[in-house]
VEXMAR-282372 format. One line per field, with one value per residue (C-alpha): chain; x, y, z; residue number from 1; residue in one letter. Coordinates in nm, 3 decimals, m for minus. Each point is the difference from the previous one (the first is absolute). Layout:
BEGIN
mol [A, ...]
X [X, ...]
Y [Y, ...]
Z [Z, ...]
seq [NUM, ...]
type [A, ...]
This chain:
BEGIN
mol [A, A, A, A, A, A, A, A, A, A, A, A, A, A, A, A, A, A, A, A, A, A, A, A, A, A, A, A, A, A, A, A, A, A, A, A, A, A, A, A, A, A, A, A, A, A, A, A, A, A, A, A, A, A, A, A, A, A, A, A, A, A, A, A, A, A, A, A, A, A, A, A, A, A, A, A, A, A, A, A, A, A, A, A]
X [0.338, m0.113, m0.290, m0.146, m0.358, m0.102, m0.338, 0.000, 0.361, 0.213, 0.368, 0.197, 0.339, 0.290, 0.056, 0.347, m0.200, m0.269, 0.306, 0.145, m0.349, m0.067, 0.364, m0.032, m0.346, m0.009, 0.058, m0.193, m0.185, m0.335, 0.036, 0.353, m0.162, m0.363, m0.190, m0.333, m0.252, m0.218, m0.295, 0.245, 0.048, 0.312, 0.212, 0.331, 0.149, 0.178, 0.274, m0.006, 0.368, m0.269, 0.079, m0.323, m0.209, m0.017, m0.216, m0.265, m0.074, m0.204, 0.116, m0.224, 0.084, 0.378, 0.034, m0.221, 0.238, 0.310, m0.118, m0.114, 0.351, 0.169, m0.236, 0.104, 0.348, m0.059, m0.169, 0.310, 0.229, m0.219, m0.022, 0.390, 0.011, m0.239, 0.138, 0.370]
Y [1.231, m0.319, m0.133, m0.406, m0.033, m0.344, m0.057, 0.288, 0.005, 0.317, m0.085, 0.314, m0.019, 0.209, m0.070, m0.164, m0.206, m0.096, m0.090, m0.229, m0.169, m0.071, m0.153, m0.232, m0.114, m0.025, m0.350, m0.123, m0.294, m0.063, m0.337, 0.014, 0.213, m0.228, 0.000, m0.058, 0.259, m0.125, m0.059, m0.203, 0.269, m0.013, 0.287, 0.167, 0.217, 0.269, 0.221, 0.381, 0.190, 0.113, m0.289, 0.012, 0.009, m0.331, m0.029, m0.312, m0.058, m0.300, m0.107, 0.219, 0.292, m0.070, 0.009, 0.295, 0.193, m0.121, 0.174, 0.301, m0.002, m0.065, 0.309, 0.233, m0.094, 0.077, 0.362, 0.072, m0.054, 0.244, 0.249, m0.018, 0.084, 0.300, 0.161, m0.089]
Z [m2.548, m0.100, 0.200, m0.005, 0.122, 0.091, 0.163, 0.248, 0.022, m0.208, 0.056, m0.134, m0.214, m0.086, m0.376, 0.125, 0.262, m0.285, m0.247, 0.293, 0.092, m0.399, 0.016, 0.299, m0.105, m0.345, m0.047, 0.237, m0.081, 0.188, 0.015, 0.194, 0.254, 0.053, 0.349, 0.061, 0.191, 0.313, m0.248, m0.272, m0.242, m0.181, 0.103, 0.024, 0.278, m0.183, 0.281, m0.095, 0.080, 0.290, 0.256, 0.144, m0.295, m0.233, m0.311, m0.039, m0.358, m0.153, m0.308, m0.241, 0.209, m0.003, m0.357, m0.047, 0.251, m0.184, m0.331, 0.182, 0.171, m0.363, m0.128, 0.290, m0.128, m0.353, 0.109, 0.222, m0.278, m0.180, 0.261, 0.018, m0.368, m0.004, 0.368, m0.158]
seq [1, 2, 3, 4, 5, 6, 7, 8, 9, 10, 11, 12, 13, 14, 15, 16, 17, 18, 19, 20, 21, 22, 23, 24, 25, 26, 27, 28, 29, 30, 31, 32, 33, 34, 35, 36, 37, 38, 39, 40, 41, 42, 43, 44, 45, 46, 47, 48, 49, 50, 51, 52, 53, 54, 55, 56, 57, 58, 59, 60, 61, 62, 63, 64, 65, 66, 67, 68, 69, 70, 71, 72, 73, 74, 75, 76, 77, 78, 79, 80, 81, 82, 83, 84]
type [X, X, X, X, X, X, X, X, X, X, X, X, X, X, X, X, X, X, X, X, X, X, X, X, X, X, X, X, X, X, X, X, X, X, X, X, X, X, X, X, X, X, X, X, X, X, X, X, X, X, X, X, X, X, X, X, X, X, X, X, X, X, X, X, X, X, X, X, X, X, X, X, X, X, X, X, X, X, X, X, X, X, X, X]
């Protein structure tokens, strides 16, 4: 179980589901995706496989979620190894 925890909100994986959200979002580009929040803050609405639950990131916190996302990856692979 893989879990993401984003300002109060844990969404829990599968490893396969974790793979598969890595693999839709990965290239993602902030700037394709750019909305602005009620007080002007530059923003983007991220949609979890959950379709219910979406994901608001400023830019900062976007790319600081990507390489948490790209480290999860990297101990999966690792896990996989070890548990192989």
């Amino acid at each position: 179980m893989i879990n993401i925890w984003n300002k109060g909100v844990l969404i829990s994986f599968t490893f396969s589901q974790f793979s598969s959200f890595v693999d839709v979002t990965n290239d993602l580009d902030f700037d394709d995706y750019l909305e602005s929040s009620p007080d002007g803050t530059e923003i983007v609405v991220l949609a979890t496989p959950y379709p219910d639950i979406s994901l608001v990131f400023t830019r900062e916190e976007w790319y600081n979620f990507f390489s948490a996302l790209a480290e999860a990856t990297y101990m999966q692979e690792i896990y996989r190894m070890v548990h192989s």
